[in-house]
C-alpha positions in Angstrom: 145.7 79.0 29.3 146.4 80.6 32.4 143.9 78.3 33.9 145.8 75.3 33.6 149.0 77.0 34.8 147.3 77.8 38.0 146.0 74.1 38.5 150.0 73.0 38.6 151.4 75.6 40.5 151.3 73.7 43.5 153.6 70.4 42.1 155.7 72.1 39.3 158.2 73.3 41.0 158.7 70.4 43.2 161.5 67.8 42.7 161.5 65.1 39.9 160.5 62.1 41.6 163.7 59.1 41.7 162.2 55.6 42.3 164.1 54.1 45.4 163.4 50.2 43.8 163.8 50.4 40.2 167.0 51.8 38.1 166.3 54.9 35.8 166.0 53.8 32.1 168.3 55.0 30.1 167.4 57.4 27.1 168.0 54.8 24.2 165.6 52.0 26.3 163.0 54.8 26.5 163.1 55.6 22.6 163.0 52.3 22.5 159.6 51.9 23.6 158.0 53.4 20.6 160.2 51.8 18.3 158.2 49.0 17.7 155.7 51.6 16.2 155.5 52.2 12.5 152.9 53.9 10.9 153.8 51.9 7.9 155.1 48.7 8.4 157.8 47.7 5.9 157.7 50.6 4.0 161.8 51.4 4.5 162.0 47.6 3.1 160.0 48.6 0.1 162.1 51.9 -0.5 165.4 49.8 -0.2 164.1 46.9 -2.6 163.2 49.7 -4.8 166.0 51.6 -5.2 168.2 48.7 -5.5 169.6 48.7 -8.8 169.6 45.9 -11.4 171.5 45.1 -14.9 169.9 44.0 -17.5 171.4 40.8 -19.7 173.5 41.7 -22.2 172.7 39.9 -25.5 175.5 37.6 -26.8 176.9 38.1 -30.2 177.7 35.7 -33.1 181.2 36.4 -32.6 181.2 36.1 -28.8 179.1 32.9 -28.7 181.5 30.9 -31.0 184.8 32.0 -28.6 182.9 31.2 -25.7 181.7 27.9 -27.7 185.5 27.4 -28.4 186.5 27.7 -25.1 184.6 25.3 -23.5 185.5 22.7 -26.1 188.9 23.5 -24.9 187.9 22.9 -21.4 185.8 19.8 -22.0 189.4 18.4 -23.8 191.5 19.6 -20.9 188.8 18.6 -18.8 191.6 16.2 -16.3 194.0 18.6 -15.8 191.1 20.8 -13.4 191.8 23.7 -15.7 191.7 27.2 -13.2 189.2 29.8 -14.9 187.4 33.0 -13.9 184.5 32.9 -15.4 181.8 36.5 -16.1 177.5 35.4 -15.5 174.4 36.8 -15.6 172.6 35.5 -12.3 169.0 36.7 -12.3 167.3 38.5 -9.7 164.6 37.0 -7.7 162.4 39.8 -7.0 162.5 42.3 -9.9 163.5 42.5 -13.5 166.9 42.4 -14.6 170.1 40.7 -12.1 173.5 41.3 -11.7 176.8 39.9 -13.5 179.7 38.2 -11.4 182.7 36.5 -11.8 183.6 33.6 -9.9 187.3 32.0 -10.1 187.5 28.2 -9.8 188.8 24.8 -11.1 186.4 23.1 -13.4 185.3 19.7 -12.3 182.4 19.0 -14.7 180.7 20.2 -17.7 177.7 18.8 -17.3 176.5 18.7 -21.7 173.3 17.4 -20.5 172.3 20.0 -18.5 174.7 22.7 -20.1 176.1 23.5 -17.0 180.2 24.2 -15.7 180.3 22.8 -12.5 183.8 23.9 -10.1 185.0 22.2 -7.7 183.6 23.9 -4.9 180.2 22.9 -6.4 179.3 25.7 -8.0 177.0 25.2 -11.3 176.9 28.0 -13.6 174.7 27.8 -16.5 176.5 28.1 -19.7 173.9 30.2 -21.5 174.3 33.1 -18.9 178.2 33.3 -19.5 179.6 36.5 -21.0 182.9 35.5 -20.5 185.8 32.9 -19.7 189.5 33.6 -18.8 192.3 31.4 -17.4 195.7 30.6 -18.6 194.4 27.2 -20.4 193.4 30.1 -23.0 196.7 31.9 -23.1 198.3 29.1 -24.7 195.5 28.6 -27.7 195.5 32.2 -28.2 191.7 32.5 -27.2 191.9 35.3 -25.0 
């Protein structure tokens, strides 16, 4: 070890060097440099995806599927007035089992019996079979909520 010691003693005590031409890189564009390195390539994509967290669909009961059956019937008959609702889904997920549930707050444009869909004004199309719930005032009146 002493060996190599002796090789440098004549440069390492001498100044570091400063170019005269190009600016010093800063510390972040230097750790930069190596960034682009990864032993495993998309692994911290792979943790993420995998610790995200999914729900899985609730299953609808008798009694829950004939009020939500009742209140679109009283949407489909109110259907011209653009009735406002906020209405509960299960929206799948794409990459793993299960999905998520959200609740979206519109005014119905369509329903759509052919293709058992609600559609909003804004466009939105949400599939009647994956709602677990429906609330507006258009309910409030019939006593369905």
């Amino acid at each position: 070890m002493n060996d190599n010691v002796e090789k440098y003693n004549d440069i390492i005590n001498l100044p570091h060097h400063i170019s005269k031409k190009h600016p010093q890189m800063s510390i972040d564009a230097r750790s930069a440099q190596f960034a682009s390195f990864a032993a495993l390539k998309g692994y911290d994509d792979e943790v993420e995806e995998t610790s995200r967290l999914t729900s899985e669909k609730i299953e609808i009961t008798e009694g829950l599927k004939m009020l939500l059956d009742e209140k679109i019937n009283l949407i489909k008959h109110k259907i011209s007035l653009k009735p406002k609702i906020s209405v509960t889904y299960f929206i799948k997920d794409e990459k793993k089992s299960g999905g998520k549930y959200i609740t979206v707050v519109g005014k119905v444009r369509k329903l759509d019996e052919y293709k058992d869909l609600i559609i909003l004004e804004n466009g939105k199309e949400i599939p009647i079979i994956d709602i677990s719930d429906i609330k507006g005032d258009i309910f409030k009146i019939n006593d369905l909520e």
